[in-house]
TORDO-698250 format. One record per residue: residue in three letters; x, y, z of N, C-alpha, C in turn. Coordinates in Angstrom, 2 decimals, decimal comma. Atoms other than C-alpha are relative to their C-alpha. Layout:
pt aa: ALA nX: X nY: Y nZ: Z caX: X caY: Y caZ: Z cX: X cY: Y cZ: Z;
...
***
This chain:
pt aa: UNK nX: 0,91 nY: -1,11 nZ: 0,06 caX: 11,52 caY: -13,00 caZ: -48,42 cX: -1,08 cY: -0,09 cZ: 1,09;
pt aa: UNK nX: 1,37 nY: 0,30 nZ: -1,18 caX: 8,79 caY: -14,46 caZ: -45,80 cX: 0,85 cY: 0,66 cZ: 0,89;
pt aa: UNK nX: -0,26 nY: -0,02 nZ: -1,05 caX: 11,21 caY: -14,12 caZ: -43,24 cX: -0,10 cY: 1,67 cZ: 0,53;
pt aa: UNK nX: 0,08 nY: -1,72 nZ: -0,05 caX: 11,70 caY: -9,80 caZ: -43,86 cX: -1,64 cY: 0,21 cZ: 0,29;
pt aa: UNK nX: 1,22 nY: -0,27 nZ: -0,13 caX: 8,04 caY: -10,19 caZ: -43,67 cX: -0,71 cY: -0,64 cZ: 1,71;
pt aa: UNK nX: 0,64 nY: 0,46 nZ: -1,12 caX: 7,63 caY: -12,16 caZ: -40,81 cX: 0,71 cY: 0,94 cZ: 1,34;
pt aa: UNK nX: -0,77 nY: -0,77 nZ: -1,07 caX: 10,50 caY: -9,83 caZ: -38,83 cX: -1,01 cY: 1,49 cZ: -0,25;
pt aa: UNK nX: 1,11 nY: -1,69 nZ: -0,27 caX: 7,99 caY: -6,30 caZ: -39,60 cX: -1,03 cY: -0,25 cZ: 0,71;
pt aa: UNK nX: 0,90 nY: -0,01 nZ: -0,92 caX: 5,58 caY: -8,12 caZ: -38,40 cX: -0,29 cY: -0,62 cZ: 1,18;
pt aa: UNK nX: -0,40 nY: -0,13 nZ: -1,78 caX: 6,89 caY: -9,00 caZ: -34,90 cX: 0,37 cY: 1,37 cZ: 0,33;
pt aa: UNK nX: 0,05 nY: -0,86 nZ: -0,22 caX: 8,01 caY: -5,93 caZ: -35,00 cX: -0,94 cY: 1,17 cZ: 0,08;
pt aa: UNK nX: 1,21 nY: -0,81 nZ: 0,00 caX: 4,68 caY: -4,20 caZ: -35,79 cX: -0,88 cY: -0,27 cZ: 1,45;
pt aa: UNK nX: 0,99 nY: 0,20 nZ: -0,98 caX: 3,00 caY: -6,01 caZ: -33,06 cX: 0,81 cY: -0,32 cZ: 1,09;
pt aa: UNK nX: -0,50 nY: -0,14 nZ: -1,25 caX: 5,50 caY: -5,72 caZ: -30,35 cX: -0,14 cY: 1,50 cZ: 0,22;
pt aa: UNK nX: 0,63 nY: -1,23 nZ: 0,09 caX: 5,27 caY: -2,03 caZ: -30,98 cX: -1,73 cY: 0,40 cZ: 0,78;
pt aa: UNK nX: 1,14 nY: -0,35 nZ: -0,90 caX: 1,73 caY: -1,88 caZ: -30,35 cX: -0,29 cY: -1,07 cZ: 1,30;
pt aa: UNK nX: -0,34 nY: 0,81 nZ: -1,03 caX: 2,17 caY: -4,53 caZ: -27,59 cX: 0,68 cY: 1,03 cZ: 1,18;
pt aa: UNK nX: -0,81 nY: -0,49 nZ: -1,46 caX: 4,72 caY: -2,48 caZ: -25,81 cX: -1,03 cY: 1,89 cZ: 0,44;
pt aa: UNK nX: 1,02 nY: -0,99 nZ: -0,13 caX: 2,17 caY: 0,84 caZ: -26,50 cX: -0,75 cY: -0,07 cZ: 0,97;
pt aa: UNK nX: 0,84 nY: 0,82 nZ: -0,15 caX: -0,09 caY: -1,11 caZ: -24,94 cX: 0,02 cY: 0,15 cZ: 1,90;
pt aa: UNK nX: -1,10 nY: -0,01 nZ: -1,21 caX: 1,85 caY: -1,58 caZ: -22,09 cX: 0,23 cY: 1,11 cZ: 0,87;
pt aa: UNK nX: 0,37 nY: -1,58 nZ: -0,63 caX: 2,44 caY: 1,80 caZ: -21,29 cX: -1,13 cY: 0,51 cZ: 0,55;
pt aa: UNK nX: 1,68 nY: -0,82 nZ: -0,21 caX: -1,00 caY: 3,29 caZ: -21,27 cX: -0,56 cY: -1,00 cZ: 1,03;
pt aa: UNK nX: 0,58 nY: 0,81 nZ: -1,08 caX: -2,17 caY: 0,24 caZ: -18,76 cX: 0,42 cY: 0,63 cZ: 1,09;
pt aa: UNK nX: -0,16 nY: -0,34 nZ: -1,71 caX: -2,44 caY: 1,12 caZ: -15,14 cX: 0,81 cY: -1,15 cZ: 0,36;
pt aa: UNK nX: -0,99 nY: 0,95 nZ: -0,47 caX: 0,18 caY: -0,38 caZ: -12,79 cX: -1,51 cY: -1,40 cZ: 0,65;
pt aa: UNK nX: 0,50 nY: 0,81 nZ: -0,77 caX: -2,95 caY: -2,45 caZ: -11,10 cX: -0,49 cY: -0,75 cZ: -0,92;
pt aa: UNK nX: 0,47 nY: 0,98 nZ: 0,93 caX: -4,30 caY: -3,94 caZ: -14,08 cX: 1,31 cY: -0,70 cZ: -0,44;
pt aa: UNK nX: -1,66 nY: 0,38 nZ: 0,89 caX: -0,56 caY: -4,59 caZ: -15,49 cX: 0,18 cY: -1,20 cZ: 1,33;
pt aa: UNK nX: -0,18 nY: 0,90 nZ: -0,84 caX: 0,11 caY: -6,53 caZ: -12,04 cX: -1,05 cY: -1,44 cZ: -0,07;
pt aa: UNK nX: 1,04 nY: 1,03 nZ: 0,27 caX: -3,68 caY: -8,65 caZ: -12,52 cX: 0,52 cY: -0,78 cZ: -1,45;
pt aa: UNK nX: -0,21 nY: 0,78 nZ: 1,11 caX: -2,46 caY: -9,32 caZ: -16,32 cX: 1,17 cY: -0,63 cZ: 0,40;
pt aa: UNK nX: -2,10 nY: 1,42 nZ: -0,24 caX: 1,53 caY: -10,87 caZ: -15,31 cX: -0,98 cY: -0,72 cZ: 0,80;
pt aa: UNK nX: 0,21 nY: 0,82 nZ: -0,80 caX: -0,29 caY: -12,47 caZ: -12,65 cX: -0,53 cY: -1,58 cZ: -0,99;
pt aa: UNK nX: 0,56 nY: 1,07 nZ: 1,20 caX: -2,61 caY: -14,60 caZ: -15,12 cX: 0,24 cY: -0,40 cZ: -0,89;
pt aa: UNK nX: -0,92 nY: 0,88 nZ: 0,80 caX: -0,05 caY: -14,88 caZ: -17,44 cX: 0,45 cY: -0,77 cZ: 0,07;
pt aa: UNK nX: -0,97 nY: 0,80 nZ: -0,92 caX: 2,00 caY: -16,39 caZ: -14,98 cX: -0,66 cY: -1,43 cZ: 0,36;
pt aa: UNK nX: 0,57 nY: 0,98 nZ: -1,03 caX: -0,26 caY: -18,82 caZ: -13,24 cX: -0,59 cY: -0,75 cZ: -1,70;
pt aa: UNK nX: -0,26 nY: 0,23 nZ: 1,85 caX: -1,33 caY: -19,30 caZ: -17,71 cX: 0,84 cY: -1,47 cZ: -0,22;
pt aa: UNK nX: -1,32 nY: 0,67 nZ: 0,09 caX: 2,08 caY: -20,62 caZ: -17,98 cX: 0,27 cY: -0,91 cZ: 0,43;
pt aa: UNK nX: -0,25 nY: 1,19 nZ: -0,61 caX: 2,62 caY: -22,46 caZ: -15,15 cX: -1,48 cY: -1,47 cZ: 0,19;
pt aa: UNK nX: 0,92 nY: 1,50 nZ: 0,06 caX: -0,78 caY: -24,89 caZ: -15,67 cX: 0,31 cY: -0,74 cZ: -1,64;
pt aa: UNK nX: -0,61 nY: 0,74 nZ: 1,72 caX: 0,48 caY: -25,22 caZ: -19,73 cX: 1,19 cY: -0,60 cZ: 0,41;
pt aa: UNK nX: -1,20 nY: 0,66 nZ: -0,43 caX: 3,91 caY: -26,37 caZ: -18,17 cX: -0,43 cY: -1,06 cZ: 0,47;
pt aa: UNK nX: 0,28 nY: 1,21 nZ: -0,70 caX: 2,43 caY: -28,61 caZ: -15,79 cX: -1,11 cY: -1,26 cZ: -0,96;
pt aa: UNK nX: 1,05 nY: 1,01 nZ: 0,27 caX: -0,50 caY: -30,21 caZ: -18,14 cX: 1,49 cY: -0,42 cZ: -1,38;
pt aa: UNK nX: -1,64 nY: 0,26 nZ: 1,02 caX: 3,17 caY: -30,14 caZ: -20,89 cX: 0,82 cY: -1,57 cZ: 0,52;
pt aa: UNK nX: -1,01 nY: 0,63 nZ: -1,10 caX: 4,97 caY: -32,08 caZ: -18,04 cX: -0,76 cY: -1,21 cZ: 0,27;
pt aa: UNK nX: 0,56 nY: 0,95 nZ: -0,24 caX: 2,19 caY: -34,45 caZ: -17,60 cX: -0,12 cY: -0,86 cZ: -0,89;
pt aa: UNK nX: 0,27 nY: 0,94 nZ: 1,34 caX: 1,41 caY: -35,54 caZ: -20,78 cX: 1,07 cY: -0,66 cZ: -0,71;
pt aa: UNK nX: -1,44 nY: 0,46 nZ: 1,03 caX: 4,82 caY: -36,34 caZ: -21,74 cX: 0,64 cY: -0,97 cZ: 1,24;
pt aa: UNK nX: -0,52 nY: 0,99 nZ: -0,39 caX: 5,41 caY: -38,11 caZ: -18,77 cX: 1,33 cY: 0,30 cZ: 1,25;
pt aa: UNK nX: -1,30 nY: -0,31 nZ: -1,07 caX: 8,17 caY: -36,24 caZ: -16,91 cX: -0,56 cY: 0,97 cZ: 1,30;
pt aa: UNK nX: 0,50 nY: -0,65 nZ: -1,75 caX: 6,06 caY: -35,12 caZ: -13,63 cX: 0,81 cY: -0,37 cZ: 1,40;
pt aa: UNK nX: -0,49 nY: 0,71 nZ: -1,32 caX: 8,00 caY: -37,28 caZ: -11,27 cX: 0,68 cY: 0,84 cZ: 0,46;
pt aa: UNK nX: -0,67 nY: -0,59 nZ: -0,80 caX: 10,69 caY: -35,28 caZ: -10,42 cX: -0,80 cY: 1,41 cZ: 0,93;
pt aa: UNK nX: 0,70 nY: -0,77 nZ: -0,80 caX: 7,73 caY: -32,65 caZ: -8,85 cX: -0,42 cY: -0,58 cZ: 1,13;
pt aa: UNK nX: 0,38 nY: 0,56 nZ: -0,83 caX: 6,46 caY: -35,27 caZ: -7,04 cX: 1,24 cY: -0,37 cZ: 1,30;
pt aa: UNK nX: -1,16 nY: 0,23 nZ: -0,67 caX: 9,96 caY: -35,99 caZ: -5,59 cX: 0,04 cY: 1,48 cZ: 0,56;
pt aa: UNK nX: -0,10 nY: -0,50 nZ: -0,41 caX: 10,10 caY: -32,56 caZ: -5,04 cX: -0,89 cY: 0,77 cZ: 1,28;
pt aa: UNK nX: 1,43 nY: -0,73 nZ: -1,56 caX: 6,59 caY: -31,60 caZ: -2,64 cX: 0,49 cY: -1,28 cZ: 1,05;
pt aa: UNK nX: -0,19 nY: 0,67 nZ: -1,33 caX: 7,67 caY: -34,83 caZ: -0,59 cX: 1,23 cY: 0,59 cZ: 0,48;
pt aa: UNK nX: -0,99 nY: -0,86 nZ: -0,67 caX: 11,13 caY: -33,10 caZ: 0,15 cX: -0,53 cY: 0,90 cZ: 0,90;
pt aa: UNK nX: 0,53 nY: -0,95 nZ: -0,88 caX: 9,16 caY: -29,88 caZ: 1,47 cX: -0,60 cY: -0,18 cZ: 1,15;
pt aa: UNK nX: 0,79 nY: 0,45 nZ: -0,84 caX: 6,72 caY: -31,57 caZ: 2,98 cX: 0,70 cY: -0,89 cZ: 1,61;
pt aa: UNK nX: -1,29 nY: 0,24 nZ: -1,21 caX: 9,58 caY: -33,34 caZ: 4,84 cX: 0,75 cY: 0,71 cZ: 1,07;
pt aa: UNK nX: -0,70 nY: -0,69 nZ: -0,35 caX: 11,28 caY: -30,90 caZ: 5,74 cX: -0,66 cY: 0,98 cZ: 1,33;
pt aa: UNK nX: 1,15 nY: -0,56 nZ: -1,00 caX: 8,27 caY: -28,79 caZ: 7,18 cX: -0,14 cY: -0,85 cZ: 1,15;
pt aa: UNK nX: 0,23 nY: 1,12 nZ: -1,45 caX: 7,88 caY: -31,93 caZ: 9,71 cX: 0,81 cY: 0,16 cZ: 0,85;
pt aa: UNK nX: -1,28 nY: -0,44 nZ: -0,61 caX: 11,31 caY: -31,13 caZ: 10,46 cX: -0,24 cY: 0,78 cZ: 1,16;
pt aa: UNK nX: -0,67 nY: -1,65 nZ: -0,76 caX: 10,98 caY: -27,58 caZ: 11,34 cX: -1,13 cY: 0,32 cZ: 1,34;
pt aa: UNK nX: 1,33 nY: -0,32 nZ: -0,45 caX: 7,56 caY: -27,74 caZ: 12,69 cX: 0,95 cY: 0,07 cZ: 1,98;
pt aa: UNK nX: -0,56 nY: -0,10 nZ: -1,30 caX: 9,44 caY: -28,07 caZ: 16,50 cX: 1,14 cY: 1,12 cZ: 0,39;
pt aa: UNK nX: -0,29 nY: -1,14 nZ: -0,09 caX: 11,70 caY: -25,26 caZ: 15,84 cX: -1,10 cY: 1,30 cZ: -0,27;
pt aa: UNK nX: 0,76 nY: -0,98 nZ: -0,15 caX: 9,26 caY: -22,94 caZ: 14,91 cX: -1,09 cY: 0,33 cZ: 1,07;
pt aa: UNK nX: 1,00 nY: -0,40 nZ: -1,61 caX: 7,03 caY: -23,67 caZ: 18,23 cX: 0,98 cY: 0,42 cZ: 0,53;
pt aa: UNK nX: -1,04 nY: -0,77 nZ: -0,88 caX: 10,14 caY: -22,79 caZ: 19,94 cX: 0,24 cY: 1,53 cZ: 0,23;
pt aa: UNK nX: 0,07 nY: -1,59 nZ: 0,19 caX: 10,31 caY: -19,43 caZ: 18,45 cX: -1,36 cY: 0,52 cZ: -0,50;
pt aa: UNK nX: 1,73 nY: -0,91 nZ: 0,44 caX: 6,56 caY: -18,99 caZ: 18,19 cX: -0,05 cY: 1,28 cZ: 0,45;
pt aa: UNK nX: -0,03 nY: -0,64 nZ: -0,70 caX: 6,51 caY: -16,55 caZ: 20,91 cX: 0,60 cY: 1,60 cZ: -0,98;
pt aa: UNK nX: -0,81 nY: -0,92 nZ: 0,50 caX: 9,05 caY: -14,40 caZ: 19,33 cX: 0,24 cY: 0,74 cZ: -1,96;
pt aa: UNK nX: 1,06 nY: 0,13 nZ: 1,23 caX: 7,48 caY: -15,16 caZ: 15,79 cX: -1,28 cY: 0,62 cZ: 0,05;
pt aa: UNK nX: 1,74 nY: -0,69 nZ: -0,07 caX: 4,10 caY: -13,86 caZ: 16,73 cX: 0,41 cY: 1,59 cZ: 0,48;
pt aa: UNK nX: -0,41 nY: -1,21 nZ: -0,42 caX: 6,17 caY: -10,64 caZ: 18,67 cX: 0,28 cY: 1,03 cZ: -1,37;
pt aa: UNK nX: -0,62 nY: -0,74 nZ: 0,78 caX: 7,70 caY: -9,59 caZ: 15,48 cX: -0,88 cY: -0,02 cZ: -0,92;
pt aa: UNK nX: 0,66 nY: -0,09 nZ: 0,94 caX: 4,77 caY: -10,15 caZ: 13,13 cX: -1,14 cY: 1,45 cZ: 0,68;
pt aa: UNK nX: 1,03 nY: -1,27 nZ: -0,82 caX: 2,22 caY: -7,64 caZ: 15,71 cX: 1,18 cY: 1,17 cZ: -0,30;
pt aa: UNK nX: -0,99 nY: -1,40 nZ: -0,32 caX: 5,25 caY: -5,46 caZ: 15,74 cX: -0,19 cY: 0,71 cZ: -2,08;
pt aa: UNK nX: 0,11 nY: -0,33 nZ: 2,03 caX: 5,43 caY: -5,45 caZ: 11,07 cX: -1,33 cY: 0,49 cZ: 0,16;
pt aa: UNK nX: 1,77 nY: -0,84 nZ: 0,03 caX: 1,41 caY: -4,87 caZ: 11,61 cX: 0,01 cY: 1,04 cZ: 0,33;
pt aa: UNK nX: 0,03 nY: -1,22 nZ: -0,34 caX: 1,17 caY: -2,39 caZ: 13,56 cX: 0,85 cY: 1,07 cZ: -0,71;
pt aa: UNK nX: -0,98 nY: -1,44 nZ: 1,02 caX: 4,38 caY: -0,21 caZ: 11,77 cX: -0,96 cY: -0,06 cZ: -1,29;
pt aa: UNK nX: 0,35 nY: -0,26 nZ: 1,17 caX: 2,52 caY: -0,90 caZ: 8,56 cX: -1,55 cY: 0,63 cZ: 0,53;
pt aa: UNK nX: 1,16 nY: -0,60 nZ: 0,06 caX: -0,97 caY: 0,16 caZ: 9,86 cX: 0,13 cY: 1,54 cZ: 0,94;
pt aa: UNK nX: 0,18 nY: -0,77 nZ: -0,61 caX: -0,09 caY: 2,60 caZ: 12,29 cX: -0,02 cY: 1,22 cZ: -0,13;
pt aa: UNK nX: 0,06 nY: -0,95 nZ: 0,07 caX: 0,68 caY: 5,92 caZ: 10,95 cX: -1,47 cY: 0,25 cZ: -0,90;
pt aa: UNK nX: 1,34 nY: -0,61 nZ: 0,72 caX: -2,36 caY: 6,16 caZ: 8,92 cX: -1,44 cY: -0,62 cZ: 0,59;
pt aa: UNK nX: 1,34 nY: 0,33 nZ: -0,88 caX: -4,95 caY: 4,43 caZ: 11,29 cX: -0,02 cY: 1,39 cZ: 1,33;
pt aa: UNK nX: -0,02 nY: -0,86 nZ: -0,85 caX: -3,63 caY: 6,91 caZ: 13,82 cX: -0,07 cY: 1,24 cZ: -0,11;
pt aa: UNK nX: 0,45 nY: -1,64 nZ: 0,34 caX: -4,16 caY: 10,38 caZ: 11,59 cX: -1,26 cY: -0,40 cZ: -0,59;
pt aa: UNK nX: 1,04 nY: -0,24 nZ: 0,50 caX: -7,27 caY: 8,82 caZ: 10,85 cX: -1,08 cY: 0,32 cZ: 1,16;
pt aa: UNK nX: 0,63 nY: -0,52 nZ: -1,71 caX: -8,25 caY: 8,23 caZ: 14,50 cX: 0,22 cY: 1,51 cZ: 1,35;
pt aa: UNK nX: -0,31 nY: -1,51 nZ: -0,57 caX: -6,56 caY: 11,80 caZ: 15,42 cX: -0,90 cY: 1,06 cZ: -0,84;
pt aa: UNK nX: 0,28 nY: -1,44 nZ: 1,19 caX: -7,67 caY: 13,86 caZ: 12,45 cX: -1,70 cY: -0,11 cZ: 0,29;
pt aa: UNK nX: 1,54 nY: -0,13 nZ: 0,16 caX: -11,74 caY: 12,99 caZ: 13,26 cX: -0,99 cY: -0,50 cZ: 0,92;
pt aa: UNK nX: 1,19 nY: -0,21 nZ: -1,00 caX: -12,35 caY: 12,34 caZ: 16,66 cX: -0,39 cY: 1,02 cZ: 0,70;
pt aa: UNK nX: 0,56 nY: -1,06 nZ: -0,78 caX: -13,14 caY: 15,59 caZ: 17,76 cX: 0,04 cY: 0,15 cZ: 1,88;
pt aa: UNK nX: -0,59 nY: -0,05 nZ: -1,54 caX: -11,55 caY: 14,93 caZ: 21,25 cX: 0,71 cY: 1,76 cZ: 0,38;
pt aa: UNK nX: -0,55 nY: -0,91 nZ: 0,01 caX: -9,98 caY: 17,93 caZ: 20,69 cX: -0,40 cY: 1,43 cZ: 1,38;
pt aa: UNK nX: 0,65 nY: -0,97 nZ: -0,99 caX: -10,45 caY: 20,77 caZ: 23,86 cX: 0,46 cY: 1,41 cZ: -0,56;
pt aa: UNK nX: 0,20 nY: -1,63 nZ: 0,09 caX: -11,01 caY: 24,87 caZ: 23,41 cX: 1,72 cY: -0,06 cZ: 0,20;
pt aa: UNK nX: -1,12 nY: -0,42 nZ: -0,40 caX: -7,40 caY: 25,01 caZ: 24,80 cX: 0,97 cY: -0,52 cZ: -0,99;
pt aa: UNK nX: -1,47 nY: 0,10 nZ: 1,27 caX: -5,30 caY: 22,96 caZ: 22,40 cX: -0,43 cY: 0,29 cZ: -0,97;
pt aa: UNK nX: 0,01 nY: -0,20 nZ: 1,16 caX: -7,49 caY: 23,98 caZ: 19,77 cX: 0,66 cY: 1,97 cZ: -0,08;
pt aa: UNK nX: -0,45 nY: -0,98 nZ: -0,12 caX: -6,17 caY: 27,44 caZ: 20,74 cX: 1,63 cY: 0,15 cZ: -0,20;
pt aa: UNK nX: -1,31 nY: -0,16 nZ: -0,07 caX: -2,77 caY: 26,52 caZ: 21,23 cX: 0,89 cY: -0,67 cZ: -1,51;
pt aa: UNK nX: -0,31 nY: 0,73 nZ: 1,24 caX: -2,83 caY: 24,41 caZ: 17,70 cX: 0,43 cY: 1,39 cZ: -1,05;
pt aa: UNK nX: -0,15 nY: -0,66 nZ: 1,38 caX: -3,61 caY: 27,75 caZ: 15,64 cX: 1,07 cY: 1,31 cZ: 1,02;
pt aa: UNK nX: -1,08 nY: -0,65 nZ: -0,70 caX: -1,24 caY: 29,50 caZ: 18,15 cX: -0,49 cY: 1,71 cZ: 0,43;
pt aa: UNK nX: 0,60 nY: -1,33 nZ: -0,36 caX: -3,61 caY: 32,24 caZ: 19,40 cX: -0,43 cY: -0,57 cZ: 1,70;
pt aa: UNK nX: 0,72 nY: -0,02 nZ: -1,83 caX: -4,35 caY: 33,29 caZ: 23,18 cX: -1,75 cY: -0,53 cZ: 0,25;
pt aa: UNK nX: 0,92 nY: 0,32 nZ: -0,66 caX: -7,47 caY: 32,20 caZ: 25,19 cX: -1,17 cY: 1,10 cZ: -0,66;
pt aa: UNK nX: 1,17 nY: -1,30 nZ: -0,44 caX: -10,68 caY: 34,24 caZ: 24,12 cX: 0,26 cY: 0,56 cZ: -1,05;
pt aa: UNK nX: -0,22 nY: -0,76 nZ: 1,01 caX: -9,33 caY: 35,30 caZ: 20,69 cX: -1,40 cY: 0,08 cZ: -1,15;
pt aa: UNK nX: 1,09 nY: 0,04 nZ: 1,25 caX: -11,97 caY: 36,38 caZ: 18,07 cX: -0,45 cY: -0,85 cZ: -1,05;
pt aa: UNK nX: 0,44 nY: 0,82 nZ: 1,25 caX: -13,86 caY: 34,94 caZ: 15,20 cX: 1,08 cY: 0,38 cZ: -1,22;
pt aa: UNK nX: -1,57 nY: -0,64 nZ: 0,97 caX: -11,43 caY: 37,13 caZ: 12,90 cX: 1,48 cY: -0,61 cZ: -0,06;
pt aa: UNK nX: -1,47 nY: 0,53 nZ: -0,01 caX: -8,34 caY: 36,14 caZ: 14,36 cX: 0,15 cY: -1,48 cZ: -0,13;
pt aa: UNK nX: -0,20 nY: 1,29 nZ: -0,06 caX: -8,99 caY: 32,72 caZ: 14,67 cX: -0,17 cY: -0,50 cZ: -1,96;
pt aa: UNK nX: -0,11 nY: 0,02 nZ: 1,67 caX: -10,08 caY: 32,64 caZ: 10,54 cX: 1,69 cY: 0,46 cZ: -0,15;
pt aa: UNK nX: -1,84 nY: -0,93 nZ: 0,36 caX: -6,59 caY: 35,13 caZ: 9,95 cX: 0,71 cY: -1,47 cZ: 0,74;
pt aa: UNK nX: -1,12 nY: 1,20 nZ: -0,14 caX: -4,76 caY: 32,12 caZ: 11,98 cX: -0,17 cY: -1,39 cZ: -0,89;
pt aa: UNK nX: 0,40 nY: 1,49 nZ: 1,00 caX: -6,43 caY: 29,10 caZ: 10,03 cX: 0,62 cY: 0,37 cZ: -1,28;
pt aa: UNK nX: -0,31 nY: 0,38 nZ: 1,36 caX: -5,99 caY: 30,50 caZ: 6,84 cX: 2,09 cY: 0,15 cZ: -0,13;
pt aa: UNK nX: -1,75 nY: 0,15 nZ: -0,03 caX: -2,17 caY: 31,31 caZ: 7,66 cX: 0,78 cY: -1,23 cZ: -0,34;
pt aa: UNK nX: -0,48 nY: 1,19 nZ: -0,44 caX: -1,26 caY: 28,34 caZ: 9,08 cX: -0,15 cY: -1,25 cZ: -1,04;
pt aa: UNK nX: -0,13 nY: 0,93 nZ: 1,23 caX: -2,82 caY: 26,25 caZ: 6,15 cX: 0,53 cY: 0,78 cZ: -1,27;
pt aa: UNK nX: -1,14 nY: -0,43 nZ: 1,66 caX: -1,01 caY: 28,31 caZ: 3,07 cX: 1,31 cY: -0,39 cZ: 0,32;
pt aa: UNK nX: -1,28 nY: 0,97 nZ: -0,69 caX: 1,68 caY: 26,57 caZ: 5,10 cX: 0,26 cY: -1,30 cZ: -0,02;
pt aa: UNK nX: -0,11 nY: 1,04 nZ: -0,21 caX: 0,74 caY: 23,60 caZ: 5,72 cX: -0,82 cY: -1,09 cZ: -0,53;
pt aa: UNK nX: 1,41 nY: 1,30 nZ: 1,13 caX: -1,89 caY: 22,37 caZ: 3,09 cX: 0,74 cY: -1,36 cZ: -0,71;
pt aa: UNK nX: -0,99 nY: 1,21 nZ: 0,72 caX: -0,82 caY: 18,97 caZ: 1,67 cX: -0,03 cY: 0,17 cZ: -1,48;
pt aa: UNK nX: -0,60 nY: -0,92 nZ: 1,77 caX: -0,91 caY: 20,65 caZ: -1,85 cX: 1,21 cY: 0,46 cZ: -0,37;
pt aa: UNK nX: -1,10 nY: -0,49 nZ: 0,42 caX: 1,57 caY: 22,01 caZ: -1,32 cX: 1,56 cY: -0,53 cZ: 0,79;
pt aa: UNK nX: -1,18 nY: 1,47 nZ: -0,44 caX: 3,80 caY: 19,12 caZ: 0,47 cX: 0,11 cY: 0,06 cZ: 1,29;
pt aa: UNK nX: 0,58 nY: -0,14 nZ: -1,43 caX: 2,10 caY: 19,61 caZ: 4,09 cX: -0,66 cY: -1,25 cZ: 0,25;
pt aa: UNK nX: 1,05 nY: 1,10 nZ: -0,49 caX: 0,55 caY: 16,85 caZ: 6,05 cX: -1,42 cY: -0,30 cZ: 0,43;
pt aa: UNK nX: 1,36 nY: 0,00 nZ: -0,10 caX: -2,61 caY: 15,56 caZ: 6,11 cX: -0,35 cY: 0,33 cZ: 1,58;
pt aa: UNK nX: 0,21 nY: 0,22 nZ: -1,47 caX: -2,40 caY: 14,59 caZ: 9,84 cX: -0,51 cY: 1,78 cZ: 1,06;
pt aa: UNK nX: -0,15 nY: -1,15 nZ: -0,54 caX: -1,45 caY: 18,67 caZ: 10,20 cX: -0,97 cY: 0,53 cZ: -0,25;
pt aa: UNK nX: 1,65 nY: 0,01 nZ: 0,25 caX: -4,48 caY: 19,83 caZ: 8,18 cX: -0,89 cY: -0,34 cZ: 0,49;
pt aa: UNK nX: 1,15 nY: 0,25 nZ: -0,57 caX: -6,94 caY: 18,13 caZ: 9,92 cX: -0,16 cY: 0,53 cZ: 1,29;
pt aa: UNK nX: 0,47 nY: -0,89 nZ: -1,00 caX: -6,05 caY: 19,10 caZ: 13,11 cX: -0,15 cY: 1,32 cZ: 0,08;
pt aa: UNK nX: 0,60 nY: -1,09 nZ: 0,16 caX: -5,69 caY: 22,53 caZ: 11,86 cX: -2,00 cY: 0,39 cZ: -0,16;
pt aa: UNK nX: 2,00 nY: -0,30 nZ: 0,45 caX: -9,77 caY: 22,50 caZ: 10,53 cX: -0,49 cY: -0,26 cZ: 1,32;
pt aa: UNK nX: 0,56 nY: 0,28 nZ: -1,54 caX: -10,38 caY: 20,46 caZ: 14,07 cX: 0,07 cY: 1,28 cZ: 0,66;
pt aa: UNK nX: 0,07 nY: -0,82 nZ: -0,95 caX: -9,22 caY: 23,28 caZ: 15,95 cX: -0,80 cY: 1,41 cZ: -0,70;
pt aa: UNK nX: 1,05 nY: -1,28 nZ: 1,15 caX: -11,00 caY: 26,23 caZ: 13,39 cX: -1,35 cY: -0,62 cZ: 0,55;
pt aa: UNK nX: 1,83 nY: 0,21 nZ: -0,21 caX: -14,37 caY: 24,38 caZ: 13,92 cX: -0,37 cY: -0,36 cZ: 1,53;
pt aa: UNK nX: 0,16 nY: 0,12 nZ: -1,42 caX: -13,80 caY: 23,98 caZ: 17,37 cX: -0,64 cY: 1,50 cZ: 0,51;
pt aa: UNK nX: 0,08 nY: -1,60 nZ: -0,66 caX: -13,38 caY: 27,79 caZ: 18,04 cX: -1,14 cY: 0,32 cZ: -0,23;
pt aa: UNK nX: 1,63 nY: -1,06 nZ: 0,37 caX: -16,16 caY: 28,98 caZ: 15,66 cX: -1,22 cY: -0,68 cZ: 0,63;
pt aa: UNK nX: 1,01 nY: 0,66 nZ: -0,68 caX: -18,84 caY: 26,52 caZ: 17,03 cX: -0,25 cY: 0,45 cZ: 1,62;
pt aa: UNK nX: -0,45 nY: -0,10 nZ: -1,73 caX: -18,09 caY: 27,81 caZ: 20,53 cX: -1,02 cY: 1,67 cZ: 0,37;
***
């Protein structure tokens, strides 16, 4: 009879456990495994100590550590080509969004491409140039699955004209 009692109530509190679960944000959910994890692995290790069976860890960091001594002369070899391909991962990972941040708001922008952005002639009105902005963004607003990068320079070239 305990046991029907003890199975509702794993089951009651995995329930609200896995509830639980859900409703957490992915960034807190990643901080909690993390500290579970790292939890775990110091109860394993102070487990592992106290009982006596640590050695084979110790056998195992001098392997690495070995090994690293090893490599340490291949990897100067391919430093060069090691350091090429890590600038190269940086840059792809920073570049499209450092570069619509540094396009979209330095105001480098000249009268002429901001003319040729909202796709009106030289000398066009305050009117037309509004009538082309608002066109061009019911097009291209990122609301509605348009790019930011495109948006901004759209507004760049709008506040170019009217300021003028």
């Amino acid at each position: 009879m305990i046991r029907i009692y003890l199975v509702l109530l794993l089951i009651i509190i995995s329930f609200f456990v896995l509830r639980r679960f859900l409703k957490t944000p992915p960034v807190q959910m990643v901080r909690y495994i993390k500290a579970l994890g790292l939890g775990l692995v110091g109860i394993i290790l102070i487990y592992l100590g106290a009982t006596g069976r640590l050695n084979w860890l110790f056998a195992l960091v001098g392997i690495v550590v070995a090994s690293l001594f090893r490599l340490i002369p291949v990897l100067l070899h391919y430093a060069p080509q090691l350091h090429r391909l890590w600038t190269e991962f940086n840059s792809a990972r920073q570049g499209a969004s450092s570069y619509q941040r540094a396009s979209g708001s330095s105001g480098k922008m000249t009268a002429e491409e901001a003319y040729e952005v909202l796709g009106l002639k030289i000398g066009a009105s305050k009117q037309e140039i509004i009538e082309a902005h608002r066109k061009l963004m019911q097009k291209i607003h990122p609301d509605r699955g348009g790019s930011d990068y495109l948006a901004a320079k759209i507004n760049l070239a709008k506040k170019i004209l009217l300021a003028r």
